[in-house]
C-alpha positions in Angstrom: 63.9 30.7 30.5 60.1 31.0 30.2 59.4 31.9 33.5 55.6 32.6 35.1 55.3 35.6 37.7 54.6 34.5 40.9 50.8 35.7 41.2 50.8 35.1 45.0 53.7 37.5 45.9 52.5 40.7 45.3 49.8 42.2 47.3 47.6 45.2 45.3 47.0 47.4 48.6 50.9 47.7 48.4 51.0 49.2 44.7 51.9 52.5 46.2 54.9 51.5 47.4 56.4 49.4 44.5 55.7 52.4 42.6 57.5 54.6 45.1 60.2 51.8 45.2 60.6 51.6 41.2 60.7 55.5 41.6 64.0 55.1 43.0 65.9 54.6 39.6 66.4 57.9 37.8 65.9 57.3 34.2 66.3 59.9 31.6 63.2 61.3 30.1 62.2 61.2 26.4 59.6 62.4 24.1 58.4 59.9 21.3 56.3 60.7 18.3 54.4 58.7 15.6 51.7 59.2 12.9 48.3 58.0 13.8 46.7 56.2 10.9 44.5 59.3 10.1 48.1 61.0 9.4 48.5 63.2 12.7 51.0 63.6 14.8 50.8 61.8 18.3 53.1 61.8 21.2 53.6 61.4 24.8 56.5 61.4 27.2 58.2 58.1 28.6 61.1 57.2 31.1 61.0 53.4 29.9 63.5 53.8 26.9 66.4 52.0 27.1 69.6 50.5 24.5 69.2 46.9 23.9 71.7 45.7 21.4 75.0 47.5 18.8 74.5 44.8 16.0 72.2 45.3 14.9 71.3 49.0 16.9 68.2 47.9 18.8 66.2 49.9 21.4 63.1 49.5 23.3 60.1 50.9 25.9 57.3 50.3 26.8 53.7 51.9 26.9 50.2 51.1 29.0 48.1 49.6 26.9 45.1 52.1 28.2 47.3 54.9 26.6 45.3 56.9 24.4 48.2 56.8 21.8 48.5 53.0 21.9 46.8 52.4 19.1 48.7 54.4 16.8 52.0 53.3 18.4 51.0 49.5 17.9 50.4 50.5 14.4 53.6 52.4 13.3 56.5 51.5 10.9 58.3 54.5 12.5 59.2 56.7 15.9 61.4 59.3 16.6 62.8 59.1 20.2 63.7 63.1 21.4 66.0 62.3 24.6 65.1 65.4 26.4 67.9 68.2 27.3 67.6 69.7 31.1 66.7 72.5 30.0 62.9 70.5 28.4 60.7 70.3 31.2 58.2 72.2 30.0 58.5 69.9 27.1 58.1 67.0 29.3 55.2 68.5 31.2 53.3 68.7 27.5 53.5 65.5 26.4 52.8 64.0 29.4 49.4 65.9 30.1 46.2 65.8 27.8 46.5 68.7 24.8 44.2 69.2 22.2 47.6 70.2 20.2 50.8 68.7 21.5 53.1 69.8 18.9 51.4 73.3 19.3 54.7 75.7 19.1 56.9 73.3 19.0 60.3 73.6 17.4 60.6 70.8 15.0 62.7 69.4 12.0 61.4 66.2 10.2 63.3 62.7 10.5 65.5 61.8 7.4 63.3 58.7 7.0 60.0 58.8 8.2 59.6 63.0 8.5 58.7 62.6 11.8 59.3 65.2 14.3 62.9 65.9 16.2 62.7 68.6 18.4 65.0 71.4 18.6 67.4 71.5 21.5 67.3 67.9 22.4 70.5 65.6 23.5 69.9 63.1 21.7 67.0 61.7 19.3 66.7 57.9 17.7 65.0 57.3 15.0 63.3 53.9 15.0 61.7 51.5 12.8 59.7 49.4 14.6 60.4 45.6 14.5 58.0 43.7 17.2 55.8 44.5 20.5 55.2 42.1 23.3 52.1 42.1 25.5 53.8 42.2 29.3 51.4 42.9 32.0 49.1 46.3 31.5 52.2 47.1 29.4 53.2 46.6 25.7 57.1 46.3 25.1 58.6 47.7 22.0 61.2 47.1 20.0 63.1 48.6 17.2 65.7 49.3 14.7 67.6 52.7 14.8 68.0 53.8 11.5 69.2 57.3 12.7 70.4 59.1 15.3 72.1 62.2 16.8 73.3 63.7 20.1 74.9 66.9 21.2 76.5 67.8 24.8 73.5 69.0 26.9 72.9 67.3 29.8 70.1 65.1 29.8 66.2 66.0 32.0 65.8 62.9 34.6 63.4 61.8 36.5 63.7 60.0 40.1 61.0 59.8 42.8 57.6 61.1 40.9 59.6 64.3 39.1 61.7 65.8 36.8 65.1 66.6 37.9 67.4 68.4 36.1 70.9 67.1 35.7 74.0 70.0 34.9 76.9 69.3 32.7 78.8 66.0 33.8 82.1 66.1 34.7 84.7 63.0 34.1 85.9 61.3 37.4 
């Protein structure tokens, strides 16, 4: 299906509201770091990361492509996805607002592929090579293979509504 958008049906004075309305499905809230091509370590939370496929393990998310780390995220081989623990808010709030030095007092041990970051304390972390990107929108999606992962039981930081929420250990109904 190579469906069009429907450039009539959405109004831009109601932006606000589709914004609020996509706000309405928590997500879980990750941290995602590359190399620029000078060498240096960028990254920037997202909410946009989701599983695609087992066979072959395939994730993806997406990025504005007005994003100051766009550039070196278009350009990687490699990511490391840090699925942030509850307890990683302050994590969160880092990477998500401008800093000279993100990775300033971070805890950190490099990737078994690329060496790129996985923090300490996280639930989970992926790490990715990356396989395509697709233009959708002011967006760029990405895809890509996991060639690593982990996870441990802490529950995961969300985020519904415009903030972060933390979640508390899940019991089994």
């Amino acid at each position: 299906m190579n469906a069009k958008p429907n450039e009539t049906s959405f109004q831009p004075d109601n932006s606000h509201q589709l914004r609020n309305a996509f706000g309405q499905f928590a997500t879980g809230v990750t941290a995602i770091v590359t190399r620029d091509q000078a060498g240096g370590l960028v990254g920037l939370t997202v909410n946009s990361f989701t599983s695609v496929s087992l066979d072959p393990p395939l994730i993806l998310w997406n990025l504005r492509q007005g994003a100051r780390s766009y550039r070196a995220f278009k350009a990687c081989d490699y990511f490391v996805i840090n699925v942030l623990a509850s307890d990683q808010i302050e994590v969160a709030r880092k990477f998500s607002a401008p800093h000279a030095d993100r990775f300033a007092g971070m805890s950190w041990v490099p990737s078994p592929v690329s060496s790129l970051p996985i923090f300490a304390g996280v639930s989970a972390w992926f790490e990715c090579k990356a396989l395509n990107s697709y233009d959708a929108g002011d967006h760029t999606i990405f895809v890509a293979e996991v060639c690593g992962f982990s996870h441990a039981k802490r529950p995961p930081l969300l985020f519904h509504a415009g903030a972060f929420v933390q979640s508390h250990p899940s019991q089994t109904i």
